[in-house]
C-alpha positions in Angstrom: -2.9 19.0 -61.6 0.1 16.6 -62.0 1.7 14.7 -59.4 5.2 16.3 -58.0 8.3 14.2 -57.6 10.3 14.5 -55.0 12.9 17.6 -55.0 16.8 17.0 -54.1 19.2 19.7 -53.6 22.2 20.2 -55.7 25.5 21.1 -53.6 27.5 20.7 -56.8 26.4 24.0 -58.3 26.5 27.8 -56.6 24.8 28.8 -55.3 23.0 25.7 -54.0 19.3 25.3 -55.4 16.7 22.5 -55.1 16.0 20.5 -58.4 12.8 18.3 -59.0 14.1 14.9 -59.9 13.3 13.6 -63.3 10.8 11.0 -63.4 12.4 7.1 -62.8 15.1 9.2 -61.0 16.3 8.0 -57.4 17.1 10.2 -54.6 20.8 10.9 -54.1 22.2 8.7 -51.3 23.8 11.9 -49.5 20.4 13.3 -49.8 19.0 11.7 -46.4 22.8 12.9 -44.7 22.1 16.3 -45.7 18.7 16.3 -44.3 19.9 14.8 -40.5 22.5 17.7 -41.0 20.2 20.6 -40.9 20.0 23.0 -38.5 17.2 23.0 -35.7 17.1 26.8 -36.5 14.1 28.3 -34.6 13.7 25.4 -32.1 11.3 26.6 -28.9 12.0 24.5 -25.7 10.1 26.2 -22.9 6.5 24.6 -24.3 6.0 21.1 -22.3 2.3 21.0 -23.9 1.2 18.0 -25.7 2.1 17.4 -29.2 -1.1 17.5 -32.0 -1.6 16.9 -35.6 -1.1 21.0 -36.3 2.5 20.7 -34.9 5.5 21.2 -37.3 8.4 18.6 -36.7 10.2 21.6 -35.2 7.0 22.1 -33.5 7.1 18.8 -32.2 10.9 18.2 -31.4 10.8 21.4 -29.5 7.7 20.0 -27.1 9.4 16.7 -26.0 12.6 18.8 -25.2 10.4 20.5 -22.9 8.7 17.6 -21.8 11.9 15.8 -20.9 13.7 18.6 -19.3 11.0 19.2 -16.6 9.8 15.5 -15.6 11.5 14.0 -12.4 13.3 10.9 -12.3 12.5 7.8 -10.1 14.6 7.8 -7.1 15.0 3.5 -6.4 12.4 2.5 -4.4 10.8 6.3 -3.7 7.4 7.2 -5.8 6.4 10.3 -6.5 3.6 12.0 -4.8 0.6 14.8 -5.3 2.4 17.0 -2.3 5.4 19.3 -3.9 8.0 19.4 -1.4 9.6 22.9 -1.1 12.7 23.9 -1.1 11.6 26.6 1.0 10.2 23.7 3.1 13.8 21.6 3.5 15.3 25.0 4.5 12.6 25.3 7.6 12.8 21.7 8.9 16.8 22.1 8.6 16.8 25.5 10.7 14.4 23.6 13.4 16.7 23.0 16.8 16.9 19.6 18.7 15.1 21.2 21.4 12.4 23.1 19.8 9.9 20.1 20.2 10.3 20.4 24.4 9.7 24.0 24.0 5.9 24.1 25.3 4.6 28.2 24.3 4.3 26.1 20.5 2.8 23.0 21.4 -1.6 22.7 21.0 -4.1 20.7 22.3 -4.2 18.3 25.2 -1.2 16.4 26.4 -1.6 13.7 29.5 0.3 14.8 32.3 1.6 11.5 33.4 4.0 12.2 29.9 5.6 15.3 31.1 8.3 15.6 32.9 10.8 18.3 34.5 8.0 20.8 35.5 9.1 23.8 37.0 7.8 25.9 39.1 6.8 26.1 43.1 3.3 25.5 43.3 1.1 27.0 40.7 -1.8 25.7 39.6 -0.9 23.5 36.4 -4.0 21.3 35.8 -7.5 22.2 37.1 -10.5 20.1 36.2 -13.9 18.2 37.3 -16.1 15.5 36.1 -19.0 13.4 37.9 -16.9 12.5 40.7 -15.8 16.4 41.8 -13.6 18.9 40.4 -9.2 18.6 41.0 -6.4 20.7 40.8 -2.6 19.8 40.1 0.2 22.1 41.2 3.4 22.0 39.9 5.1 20.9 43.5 3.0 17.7 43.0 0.3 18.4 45.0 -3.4 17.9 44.2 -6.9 18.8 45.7 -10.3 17.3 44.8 -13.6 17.9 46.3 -17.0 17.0 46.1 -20.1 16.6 47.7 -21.7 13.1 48.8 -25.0 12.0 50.1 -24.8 9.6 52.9 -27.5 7.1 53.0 -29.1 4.5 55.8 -27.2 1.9 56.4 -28.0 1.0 59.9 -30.5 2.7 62.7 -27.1 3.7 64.1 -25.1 4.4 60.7 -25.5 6.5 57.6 -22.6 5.5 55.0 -21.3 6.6 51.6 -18.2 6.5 48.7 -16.2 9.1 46.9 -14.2 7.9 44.4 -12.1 10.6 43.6 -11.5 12.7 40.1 -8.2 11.8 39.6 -5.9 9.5 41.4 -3.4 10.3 43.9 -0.1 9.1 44.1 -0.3 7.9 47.8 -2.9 8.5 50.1 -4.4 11.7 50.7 -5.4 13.9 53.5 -9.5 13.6 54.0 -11.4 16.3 55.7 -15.2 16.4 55.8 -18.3 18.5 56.9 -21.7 18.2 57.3 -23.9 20.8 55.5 -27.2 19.1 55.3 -29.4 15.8 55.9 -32.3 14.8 57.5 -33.3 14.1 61.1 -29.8 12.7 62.0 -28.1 15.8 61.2 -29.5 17.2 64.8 -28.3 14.3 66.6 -24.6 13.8 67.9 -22.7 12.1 65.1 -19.3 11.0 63.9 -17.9 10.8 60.7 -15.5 8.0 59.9 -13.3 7.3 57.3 -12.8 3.2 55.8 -11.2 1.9 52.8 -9.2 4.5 51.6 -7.0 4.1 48.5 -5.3 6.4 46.1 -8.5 6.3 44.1 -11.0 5.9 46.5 -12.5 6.2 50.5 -15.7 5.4 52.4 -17.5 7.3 55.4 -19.6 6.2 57.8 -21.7 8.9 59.9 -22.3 7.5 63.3 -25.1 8.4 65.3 -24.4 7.0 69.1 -27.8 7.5 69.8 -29.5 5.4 67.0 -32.6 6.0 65.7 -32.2 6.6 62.0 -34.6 6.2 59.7 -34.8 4.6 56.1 -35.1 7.8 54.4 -32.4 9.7 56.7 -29.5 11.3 54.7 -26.6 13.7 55.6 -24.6 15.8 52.7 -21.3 16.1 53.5 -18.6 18.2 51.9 -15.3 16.6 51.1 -11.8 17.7 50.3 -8.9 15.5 50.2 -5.3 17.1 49.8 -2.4 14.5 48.8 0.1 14.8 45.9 -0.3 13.7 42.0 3.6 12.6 41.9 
């Protein structure tokens, strides 16, 4: 087989036709203007996949169109991210009113009171709970009810005496009410049950038996309730 030389075409003769050059011969110098002049006939833009060895030029030309038309520019500062951002999306966070974040029925979850303001409402219950130091309840008037039950223990032949420290805090001091609903020998003695200390967060009683006469191991149960407000 013998070596080719390179073909130019001939514009000077109709029609046109492609002559092999003569050996020693040089190329034309319009021959390179005629070849940057020809058509992209056939060229296939919508294939951003990466260009290989099997590509033609056309092949290849038509991949980086593709490749070029869908990347996305660098916004300044901004870089780009793993998240696509809708426009679906911008058209729902646009539509979203001032207000809609204070509208409650679409908040979850837990939320502390003490960060809510403008409650309405007359007295429903709004907040019930309990831990180890009794259950509460919060009304929307700003009220708020705790109980619990204590045990009062010796603290002299004629006093027994004991702390609640109360589930939640009030805002002022509370109302205290207590009964007796158990307890030891001093229970069927004359007795009477005295409040000390009392905070917002905390009060102390002192069962006092006139007649002495208790014992180490005396104790009396009361049950509590104090009624106060939350704000």
């Amino acid at each position: 087989m013998t070596d080719r030389r390179p073909l130019t075409l001939r514009t000077d003769v109709t029609p046109n036709r492609l002559q092999e050059l003569p050996a020693g011969d040089q190329l034309p110098p319009d021959t390179l203007a005629n070849a940057l002049a020809v058509v992209l006939q056939g060229l296939v833009t919508n294939n951003n996949a990466g260009i290989t060895a099997a590509d033609t030029v056309l092949q290849a030309l038509g991949k980086l169109q593709a490749q070029s038309t869908n990347k996305v520019d660098k916004d300044g500062s901004k870089v780009l991210s793993d998240n696509n951002y809708t426009n679906a999306e911008r058209v729902k966070l646009a539509n979203i009113g001032d207000s809609a974040s204070n509208d409650r029925s679409k908040h979850t979850g837990t939320q502390p009171l003490s960060t809510i303001t403008g409650i309405v409402g007359v007295g429903g219950v709004i907040e019930r709970g309990s831990n180890s130091n009794g259950d509460y309840s919060k009304f929307a008037d700003g009220m708020l009810i705790c109980t619990q039950r204590i045990v009062c223990g010796f603290d002299t032949a004629n006093t027994l005496k004991g702390i609640w420290n109360f589930p939640v805090f009030f805002s002022r001091n509370a109302r205290i009410s207590a009964q007796i609903v158990e307890g030891g020998a001093a229970i069927y003695k004359p007795l009477n049950i005295i409040t000390y200390g009392q905070s917002t967060g905390v009060v102390g009683f002192l069962v006092y038996v006139p007649e002495g006469g208790i014992g180490a191991s005396d104790v009396v149960n009361l049950d509590l309730t104090a009624a106060g407000y939350w704000s």
